[in-house]
Short mmCIF file of the C-alpha atoms (twelve columns), coordinates in Angstrom:
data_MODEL
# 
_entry.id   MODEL 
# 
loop_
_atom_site.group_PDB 
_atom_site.id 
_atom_site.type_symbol 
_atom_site.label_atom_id 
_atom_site.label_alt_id 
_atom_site.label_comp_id 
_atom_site.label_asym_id 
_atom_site.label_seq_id 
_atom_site.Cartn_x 
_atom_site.Cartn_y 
_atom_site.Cartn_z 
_atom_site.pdbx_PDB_model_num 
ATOM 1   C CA . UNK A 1   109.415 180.840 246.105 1 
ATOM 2   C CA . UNK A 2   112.774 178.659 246.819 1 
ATOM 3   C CA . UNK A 3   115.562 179.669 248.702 1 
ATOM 4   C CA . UNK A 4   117.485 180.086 246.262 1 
ATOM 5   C CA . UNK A 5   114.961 182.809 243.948 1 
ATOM 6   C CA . UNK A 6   114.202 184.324 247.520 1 
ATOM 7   C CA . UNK A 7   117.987 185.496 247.926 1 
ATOM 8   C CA . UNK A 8   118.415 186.873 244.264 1 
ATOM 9   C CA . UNK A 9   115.441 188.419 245.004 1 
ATOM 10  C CA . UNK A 10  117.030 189.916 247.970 1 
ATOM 11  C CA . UNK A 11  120.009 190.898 245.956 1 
ATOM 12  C CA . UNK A 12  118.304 192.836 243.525 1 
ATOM 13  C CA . UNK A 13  116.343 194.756 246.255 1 
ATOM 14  C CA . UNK A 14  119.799 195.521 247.944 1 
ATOM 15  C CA . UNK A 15  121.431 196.594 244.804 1 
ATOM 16  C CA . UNK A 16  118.125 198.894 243.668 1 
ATOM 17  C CA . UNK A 17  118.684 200.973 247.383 1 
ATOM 18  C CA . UNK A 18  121.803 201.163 247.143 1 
ATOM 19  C CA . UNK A 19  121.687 202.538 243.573 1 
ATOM 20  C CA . UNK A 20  118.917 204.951 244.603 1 
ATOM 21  C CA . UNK A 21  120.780 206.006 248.028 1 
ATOM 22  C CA . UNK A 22  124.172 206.609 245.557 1 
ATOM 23  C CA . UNK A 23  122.246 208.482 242.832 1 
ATOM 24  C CA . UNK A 24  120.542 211.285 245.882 1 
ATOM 25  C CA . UNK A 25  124.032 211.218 247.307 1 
ATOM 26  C CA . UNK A 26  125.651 211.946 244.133 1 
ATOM 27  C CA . UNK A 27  122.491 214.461 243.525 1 
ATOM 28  C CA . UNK A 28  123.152 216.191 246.539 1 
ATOM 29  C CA . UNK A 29  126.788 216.312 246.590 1 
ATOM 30  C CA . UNK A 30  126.607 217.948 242.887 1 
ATOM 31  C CA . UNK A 31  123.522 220.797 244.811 1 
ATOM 32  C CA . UNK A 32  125.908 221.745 247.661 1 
ATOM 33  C CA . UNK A 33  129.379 221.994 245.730 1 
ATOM 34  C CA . UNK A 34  127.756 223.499 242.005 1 
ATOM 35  C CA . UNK A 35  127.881 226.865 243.298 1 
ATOM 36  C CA . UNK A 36  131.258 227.156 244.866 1 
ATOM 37  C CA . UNK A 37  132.682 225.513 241.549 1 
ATOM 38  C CA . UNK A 38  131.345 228.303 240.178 1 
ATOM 39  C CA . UNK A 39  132.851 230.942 242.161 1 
ATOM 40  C CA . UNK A 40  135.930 229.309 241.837 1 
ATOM 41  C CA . UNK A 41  135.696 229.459 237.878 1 
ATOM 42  C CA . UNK A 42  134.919 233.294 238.168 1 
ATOM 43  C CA . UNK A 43  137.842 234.060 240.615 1 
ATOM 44  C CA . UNK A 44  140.110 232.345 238.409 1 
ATOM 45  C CA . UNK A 45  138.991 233.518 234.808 1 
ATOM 46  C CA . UNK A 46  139.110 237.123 236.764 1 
ATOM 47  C CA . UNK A 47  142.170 236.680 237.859 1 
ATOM 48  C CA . UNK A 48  143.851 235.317 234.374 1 
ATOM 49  C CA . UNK A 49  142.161 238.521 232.675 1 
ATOM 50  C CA . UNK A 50  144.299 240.584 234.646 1 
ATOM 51  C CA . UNK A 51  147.240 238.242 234.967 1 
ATOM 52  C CA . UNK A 52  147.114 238.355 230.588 1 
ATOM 53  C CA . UNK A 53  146.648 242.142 230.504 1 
ATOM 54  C CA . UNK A 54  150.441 243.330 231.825 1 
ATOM 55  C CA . UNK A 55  150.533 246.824 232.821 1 
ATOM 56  C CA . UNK A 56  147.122 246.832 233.645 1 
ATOM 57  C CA . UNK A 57  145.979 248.485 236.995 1 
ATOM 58  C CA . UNK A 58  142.881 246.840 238.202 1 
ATOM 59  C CA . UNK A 59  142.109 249.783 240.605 1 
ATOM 60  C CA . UNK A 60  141.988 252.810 238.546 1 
ATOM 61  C CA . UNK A 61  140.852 250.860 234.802 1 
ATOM 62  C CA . UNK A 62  137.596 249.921 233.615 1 
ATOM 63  C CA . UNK A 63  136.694 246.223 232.408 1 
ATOM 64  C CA . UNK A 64  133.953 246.049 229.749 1 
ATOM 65  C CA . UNK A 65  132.515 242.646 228.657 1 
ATOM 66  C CA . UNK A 66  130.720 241.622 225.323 1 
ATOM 67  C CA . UNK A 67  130.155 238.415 224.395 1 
ATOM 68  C CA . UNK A 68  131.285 237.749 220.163 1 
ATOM 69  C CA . UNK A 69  130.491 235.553 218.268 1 
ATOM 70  C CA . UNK A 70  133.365 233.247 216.363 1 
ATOM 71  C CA . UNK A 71  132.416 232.038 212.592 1 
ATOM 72  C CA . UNK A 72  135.328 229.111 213.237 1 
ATOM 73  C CA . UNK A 73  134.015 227.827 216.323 1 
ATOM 74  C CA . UNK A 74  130.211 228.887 215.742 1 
ATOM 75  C CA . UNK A 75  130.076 229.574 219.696 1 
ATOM 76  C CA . UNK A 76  130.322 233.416 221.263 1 
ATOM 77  C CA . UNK A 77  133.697 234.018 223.242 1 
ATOM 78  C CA . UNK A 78  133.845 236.304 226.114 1 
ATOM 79  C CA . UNK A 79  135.843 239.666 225.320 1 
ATOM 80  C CA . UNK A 80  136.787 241.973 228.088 1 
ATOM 81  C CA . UNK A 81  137.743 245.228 227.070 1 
ATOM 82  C CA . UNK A 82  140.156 247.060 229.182 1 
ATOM 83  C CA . UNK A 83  140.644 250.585 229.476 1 
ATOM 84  C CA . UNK A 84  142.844 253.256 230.977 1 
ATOM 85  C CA . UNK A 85  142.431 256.805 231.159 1 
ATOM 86  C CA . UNK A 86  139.361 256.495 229.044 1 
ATOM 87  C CA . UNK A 87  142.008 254.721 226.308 1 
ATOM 88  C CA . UNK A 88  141.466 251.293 225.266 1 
ATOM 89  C CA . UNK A 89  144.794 249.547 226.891 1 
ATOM 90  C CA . UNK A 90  143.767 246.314 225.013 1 
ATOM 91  C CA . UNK A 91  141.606 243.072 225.812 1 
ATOM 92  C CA . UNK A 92  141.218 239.653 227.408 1 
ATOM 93  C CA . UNK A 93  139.397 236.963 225.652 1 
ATOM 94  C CA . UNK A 94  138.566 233.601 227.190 1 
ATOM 95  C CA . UNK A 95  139.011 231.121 224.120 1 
ATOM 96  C CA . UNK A 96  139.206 227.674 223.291 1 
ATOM 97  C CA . UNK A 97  139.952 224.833 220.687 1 
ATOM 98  C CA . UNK A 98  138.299 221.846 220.308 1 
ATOM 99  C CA . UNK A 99  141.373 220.416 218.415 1 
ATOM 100 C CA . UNK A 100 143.553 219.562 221.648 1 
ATOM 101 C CA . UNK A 101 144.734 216.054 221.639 1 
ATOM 102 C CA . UNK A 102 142.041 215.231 224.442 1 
ATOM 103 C CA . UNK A 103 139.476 217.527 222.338 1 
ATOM 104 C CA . UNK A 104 139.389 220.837 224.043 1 
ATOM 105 C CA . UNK A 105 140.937 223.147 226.571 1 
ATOM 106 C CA . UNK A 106 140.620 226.982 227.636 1 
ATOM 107 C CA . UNK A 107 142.754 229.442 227.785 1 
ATOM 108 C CA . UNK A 108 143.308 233.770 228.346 1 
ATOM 109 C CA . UNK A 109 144.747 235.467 226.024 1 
ATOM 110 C CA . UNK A 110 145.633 239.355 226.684 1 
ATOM 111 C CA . UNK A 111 146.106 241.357 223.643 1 
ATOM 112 C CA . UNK A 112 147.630 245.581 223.676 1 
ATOM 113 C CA . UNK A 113 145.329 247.696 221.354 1 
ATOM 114 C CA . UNK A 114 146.999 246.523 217.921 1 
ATOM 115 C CA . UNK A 115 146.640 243.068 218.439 1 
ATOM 116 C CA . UNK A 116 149.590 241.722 219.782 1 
ATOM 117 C CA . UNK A 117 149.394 239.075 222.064 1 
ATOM 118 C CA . UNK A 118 150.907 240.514 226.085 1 
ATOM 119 C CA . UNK A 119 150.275 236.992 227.898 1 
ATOM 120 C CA . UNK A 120 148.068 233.760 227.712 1 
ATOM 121 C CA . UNK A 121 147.188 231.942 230.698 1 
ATOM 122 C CA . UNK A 122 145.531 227.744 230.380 1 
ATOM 123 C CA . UNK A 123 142.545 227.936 232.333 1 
ATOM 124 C CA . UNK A 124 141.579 223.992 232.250 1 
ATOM 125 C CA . UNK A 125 143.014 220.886 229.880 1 
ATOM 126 C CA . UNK A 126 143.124 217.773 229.961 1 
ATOM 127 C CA . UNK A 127 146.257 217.010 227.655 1 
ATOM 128 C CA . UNK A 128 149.282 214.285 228.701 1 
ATOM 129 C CA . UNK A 129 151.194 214.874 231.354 1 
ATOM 130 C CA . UNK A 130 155.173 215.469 230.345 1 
ATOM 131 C CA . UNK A 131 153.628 216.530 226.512 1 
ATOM 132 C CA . UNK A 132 150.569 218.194 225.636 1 
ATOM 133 C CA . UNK A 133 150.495 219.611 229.048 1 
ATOM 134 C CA . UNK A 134 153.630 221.986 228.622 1 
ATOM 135 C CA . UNK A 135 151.486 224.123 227.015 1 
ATOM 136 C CA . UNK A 136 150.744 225.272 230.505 1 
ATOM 137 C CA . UNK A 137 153.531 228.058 231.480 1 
ATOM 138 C CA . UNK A 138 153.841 225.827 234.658 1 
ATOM 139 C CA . UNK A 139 155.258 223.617 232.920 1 
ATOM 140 C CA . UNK A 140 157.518 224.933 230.110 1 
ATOM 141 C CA . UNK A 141 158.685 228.006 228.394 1 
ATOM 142 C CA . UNK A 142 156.097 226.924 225.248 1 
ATOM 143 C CA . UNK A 143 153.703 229.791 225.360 1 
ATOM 144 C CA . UNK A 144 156.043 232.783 225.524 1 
ATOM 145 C CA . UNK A 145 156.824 232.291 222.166 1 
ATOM 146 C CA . UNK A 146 153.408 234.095 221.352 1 
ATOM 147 C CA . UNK A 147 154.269 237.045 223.755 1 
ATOM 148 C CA . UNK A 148 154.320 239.854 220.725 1 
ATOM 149 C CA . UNK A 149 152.937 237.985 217.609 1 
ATOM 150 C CA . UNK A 150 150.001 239.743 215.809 1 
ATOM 151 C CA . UNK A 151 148.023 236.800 214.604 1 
ATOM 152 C CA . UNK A 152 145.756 239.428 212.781 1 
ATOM 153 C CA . UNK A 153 148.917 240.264 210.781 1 
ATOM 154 C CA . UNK A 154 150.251 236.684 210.501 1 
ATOM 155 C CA . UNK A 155 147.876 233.212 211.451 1 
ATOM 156 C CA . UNK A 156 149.700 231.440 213.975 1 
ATOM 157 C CA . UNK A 157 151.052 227.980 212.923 1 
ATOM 158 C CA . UNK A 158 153.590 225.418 213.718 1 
ATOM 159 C CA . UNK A 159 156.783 225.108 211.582 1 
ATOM 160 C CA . UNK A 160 155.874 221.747 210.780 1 
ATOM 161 C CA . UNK A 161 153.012 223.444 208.870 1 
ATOM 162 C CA . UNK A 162 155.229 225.829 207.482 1 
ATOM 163 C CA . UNK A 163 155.001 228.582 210.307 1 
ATOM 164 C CA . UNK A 164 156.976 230.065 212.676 1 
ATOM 165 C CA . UNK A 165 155.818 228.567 216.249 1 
ATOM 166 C CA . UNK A 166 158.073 225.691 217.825 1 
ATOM 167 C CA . UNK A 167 155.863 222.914 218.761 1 
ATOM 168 C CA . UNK A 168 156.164 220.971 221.894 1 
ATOM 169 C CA . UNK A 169 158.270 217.699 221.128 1 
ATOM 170 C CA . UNK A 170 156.301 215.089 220.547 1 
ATOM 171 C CA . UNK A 171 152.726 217.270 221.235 1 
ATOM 172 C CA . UNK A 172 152.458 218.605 217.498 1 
ATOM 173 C CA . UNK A 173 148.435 218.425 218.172 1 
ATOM 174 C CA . UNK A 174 148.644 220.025 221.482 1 
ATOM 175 C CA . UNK A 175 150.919 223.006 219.491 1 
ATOM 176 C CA . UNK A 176 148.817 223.039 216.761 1 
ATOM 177 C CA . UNK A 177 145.385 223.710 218.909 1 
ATOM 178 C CA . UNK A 178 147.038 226.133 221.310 1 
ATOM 179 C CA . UNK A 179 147.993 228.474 218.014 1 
ATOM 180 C CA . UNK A 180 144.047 227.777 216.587 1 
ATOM 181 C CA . UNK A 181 142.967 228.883 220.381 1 
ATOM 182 C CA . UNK A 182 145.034 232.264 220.295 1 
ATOM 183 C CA . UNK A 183 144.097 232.772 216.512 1 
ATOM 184 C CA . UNK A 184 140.323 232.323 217.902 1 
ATOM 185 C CA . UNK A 185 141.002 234.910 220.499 1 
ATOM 186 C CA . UNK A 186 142.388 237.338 217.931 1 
ATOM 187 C CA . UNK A 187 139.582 237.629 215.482 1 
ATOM 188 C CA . UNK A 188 137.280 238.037 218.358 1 
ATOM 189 C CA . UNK A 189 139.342 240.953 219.788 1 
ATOM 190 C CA . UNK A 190 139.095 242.142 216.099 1 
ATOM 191 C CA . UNK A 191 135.170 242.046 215.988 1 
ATOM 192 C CA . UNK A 192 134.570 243.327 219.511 1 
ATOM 193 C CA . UNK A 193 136.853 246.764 218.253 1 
ATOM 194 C CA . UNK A 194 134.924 246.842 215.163 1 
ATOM 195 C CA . UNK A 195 130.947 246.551 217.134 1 
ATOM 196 C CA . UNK A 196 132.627 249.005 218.985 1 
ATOM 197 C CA . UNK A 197 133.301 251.615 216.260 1 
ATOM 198 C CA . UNK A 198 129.657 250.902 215.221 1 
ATOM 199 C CA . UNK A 199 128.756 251.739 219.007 1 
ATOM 200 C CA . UNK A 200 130.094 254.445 218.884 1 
ATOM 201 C CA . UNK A 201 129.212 255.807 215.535 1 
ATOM 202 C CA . UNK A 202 125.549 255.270 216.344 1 
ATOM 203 C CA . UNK A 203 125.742 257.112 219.434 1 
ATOM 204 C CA . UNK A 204 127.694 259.783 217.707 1 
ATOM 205 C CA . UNK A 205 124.817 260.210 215.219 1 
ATOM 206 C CA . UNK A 206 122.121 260.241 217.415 1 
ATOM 207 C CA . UNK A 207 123.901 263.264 219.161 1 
ATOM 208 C CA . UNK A 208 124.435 264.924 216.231 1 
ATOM 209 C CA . UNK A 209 120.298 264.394 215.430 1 
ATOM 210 C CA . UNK A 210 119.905 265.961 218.576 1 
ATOM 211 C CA . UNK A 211 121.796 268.863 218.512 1 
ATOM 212 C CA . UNK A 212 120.248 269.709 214.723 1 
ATOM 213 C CA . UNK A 213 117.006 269.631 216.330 1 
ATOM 214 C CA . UNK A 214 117.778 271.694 219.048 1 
ATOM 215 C CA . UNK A 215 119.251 274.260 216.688 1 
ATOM 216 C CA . UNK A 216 116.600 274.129 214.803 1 
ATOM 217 C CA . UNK A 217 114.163 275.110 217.524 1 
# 
């Protein structure tokens, strides 16, 4: 072998080990930091359900999840029931859109027992800084707009699109997918009352079953 085969030779051992060292580093890395990302997620998504649900007191109220299943995304979204005094005070959902400008982001939406919308929070994006990004509250008054609208009783759209929601200058997509995120979030809300009712009517039955039979005896 020449000189000159024996050093490429050498360079392609060198780059293989350090490829190999980088990939168990990497490997690693990803092992001892997975699970505190994933705390991190749950603190925060905990803390936008309440943060979404104004009024709400966290000490005394109850917090039921189901997971729902949405037709327009064909993915289950996370509902969390919230109740007070054994009454329903209303629901958080965890929703998303994948029709963002950068594809998809997440965000809370709170809604009172008729389907209004109380708060939203943006729980990750990845939209342009200075545009699509204002539809963080952090960054612009954008999302209050929604604070009150029943998108059970009218779909949310722009007013380009002949709606009543100002978009974001020059973030029409970003708009556009924030109002499909919340209208998500609403039909969910919608099915988790309604396999609720069901719940309940089932159980109902059954008692009344029971207490026939026991009469009976």
């Amino acid at each position: 072998m020449s000189k000159k085969e024996n050093t490429i030779f050498q360079l392609l051992l060198s780059l293989v080990g350090i490829s190999v060292v980088a990939s168990v580093l990497l490997a690693a890395v990803y092992i001892v930091t997975k699970e505190p990302i994933e705390k991190i997620k749950i603190e925060k998504n905990n803390a936008a359900k309440i943060a979404v649900l104004s009024g709400f007191n966290a000490e005394t109220g109850t917090l039921i999840e189901m997971n729902v299943f949405s037709e327009e995304l064909e993915d289950s979204l996370i509902v969390t029931l919230a109740y007070m005094d054994e009454q329903l005070f209303g629901a958080a959902v965890a929703t998303y859109t994948n029709k963002a400008f950068s594809g998809r982001f997440d965000i809370m939406v709170g809604f009172d027992p008729e389907g209004n919308v109380l708060n939203t929070v943006v729980l990750e994006h990845h939209e342009t800084p200075g545009l699509g990004d204002k539809i963080d509250k952090k960054k612009s008054t954008f999302s209050e707009q929604f604070i009150e609208k029943n998108p059970n009783i009218k779909t949310l759209i722009v007013k380009k699109d002949g709606g009543e929601v100002d978009a974001i200058t020059a973030a029409t997509i970003s708009s556009r997918a924030f109002c499909d995120a919340v209208n998500n979030a609403a039909k969910a809300f919608q099915t988790a009352l309604k396999n609720c009712e069901v719940d309940t009517k089932n159980e109902l039955t059954s008692n009344n079953i029971a207490e026939k039979e026991e009469n009976h005896e």
